[in-house]
N, C-alpha and C positions, 0 to 999 in steps of 0.2 A: 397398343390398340385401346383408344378409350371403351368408358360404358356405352353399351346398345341402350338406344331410346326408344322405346314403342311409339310407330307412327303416330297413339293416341294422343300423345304427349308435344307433339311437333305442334306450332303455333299456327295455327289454321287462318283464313280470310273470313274470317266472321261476320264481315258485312258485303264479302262477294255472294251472289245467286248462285246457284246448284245448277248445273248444266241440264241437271235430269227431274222435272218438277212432275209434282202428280198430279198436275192438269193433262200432261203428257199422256201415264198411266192409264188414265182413264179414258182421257180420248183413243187411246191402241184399243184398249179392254172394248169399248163399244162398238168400233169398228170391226173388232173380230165376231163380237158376237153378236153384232148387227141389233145394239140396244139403243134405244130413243136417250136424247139426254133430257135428265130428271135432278129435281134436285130433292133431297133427302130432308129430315124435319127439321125443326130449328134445334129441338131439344135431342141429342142423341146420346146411349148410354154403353159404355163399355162394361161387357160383364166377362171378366178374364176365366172365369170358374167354367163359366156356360149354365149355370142352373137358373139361372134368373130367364134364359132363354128358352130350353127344354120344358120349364113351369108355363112359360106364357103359350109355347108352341101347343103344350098338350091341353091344355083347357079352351083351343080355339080363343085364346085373347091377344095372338098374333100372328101375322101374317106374312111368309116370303116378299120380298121384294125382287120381283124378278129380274126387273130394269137395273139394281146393283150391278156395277161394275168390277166392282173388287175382285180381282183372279182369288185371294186366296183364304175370305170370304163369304159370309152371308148378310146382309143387310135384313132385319126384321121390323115391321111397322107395328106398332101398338098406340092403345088411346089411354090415355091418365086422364081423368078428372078433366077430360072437355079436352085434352091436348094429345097432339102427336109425335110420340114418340119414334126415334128410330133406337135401334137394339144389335149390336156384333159380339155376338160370344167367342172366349174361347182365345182370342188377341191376349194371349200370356207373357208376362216380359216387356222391357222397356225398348226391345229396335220393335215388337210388331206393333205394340202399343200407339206408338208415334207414327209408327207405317201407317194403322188407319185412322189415327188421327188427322193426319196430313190430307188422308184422301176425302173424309167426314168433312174439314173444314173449306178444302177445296168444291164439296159438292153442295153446298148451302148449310150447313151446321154453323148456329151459333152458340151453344151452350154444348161445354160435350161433358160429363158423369162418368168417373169411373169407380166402380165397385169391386173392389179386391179382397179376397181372402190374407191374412195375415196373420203372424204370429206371435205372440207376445213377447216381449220383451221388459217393460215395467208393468207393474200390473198396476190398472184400475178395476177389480173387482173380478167376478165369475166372469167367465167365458159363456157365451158370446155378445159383444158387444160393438160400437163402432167407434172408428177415428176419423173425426173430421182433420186432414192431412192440412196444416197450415208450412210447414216447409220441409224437405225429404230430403237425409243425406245421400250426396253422388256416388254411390258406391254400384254404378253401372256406365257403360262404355258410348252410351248414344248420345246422350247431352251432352258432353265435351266434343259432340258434331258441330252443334248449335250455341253455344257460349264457352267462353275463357273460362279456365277451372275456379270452383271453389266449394266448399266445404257442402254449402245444402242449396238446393233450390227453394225459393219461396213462394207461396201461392201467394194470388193477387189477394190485397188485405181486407181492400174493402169488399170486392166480392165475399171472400171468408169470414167477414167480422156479418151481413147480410145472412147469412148461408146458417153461419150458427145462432143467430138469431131466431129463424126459423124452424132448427131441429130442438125446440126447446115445447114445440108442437109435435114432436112424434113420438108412439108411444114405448122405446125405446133408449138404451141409453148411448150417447153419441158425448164424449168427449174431444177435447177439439186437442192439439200439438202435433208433434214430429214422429215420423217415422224414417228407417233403414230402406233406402232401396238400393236391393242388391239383384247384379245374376246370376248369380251362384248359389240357390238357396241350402246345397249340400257342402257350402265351405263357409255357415254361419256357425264360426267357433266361439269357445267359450272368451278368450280373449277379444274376439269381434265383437259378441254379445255384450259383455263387461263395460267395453268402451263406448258403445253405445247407450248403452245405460247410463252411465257415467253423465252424456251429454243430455240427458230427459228422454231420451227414444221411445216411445210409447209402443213400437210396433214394428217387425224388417216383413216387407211389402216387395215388390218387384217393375212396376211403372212410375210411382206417383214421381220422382225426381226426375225424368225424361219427361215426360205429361206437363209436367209445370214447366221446363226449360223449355220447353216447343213451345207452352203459351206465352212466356213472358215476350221469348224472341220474335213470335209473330201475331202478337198482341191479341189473342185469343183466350176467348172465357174456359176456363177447364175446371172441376173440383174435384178432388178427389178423395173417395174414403176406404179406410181399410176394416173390414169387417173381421175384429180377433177374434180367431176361432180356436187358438188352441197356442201350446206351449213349447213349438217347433219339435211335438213329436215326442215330447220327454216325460212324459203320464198316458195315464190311459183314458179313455172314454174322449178323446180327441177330433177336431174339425166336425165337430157337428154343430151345424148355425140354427137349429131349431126346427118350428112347424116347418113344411115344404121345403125343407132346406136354406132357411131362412129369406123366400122369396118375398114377403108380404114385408118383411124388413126392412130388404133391400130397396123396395121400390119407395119405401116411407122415406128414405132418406136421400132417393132420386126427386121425391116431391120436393121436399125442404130444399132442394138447392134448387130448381126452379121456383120456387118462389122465395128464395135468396136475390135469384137473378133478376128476376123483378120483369121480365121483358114480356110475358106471355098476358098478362093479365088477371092469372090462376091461382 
């Protein structure tokens, strides 16, 4: 009896359609719940933590969107500096991540932001700080949905080389390289760690390498950064990202990549 292969591994049709698309999804989701169809901002922001959302919700600087489709779900409307924002907390991990991205991009989203908490791995200085994500090892199960294996996915250049550009304006510090994205973040061992290091790893995250293979494959704008907040747990006085929970941060460096993007005006 040969070795068992994990289905994940079996060589997929990478350039056949998906029988089941999330125009679908949403057109069920509206139907059920008898919602108008809308389309969502240009600029939309993934906050896997949820504090960047809870911060906006409780100071009345955002708003339900009740026409969201999404079963599992909340779409939030907010304003930046003249722009509209959309906002999903809480999409932790690389299958939901992409879940609503899919859906985000299918409903008018051009530009989508993600902002993840993360945990150090090489250090560039005190904690907390941020990583602008230019390419993230696959060390998760949902990109090898969407592309042939390989070592890291890589964010679009030019938009990234724009992107840091611009966080050279925020008052925070934002270094730009590679991060670990894993789903397993309780089976990040010292040999995982090691070797990751080893290749520059600045940070192990849990989206940004699904997030980037979703964009490259369906040619969509995505950035991603990992906000290091701590030392995966291994000292004290850990995850804490500052004022508000480092919500005024966060949003500095949702600016910077809209006007990385160049598309708004802003």
């Amino acid at each position: 009896m040969g070795s068992y292969k994990p289905p994940l591994l079996d060589p997929e049709g990478y350039d056949t359609p998906s029988v089941f698309q999330p125009e679908a999804l949403l057109e069920g989701a509206r139907r059920q719940k008898k919602l108008p169809e809308t389309d969502v901002p240009d600029v939309c922001v993934l906050d896997p933590d949820g504090d960047v959302v809870d911060h906006l919700v409780s100071t009345d600087e955002a708003e339900r969107d009740p026409n969201w489709p999404g079963y599992h779900t909340d779409l939030y409307r907010f304003d930046r500096c003249g722009v509209e924002h959309g906002i999903v907390g809480c999409a932790v991990g690389a299958p939901f991540a992409v879940l609503v991205a899919e859906q985000l991009f299918a409903s008018g989203c051009e530009l989508l932001v993600s902002v993840t908490s993360s945990g150090q791995i090489t250090s560039r200085g005190d904690t907390p700080y941020f990583v602008l994500i230019d390419r993230a090892l696959r060390d998760e199960g949902t990109s090898y949905h969407y592309a042939p294996p390989s070592r890291y996915a890589d964010a679009d250049e030019s938009l990234i080389d724009t992107v840091e550009d611009a966080c050279e304006n925020v008052p925070h510090t934002v270094h730009r390289g590679a991060t670990w994205t894993t789903d397993a973040p309780f089976r990040e061992t010292e040999e995982a760690i090691e070797d990751a290091r080893t290749d520059g790893v600045l940070a192990v995250e849990m989206e940004a390498s699904a997030l980037y293979t979703f964009a490259n494959v369906r040619d969509e704008d995505v950035v991603c950064f990992a906000h290091v907040t701590n030392e995966m747990g291994t000292s004290d006085d850990e995850f804490e990202k500052g004022e508000e929970s480092g919500t005024e941060d966060a949003l500095g460096v949702v600016d910077a990549a809209r006007r990385g993007w160049g598309r708004d005006g802003v």
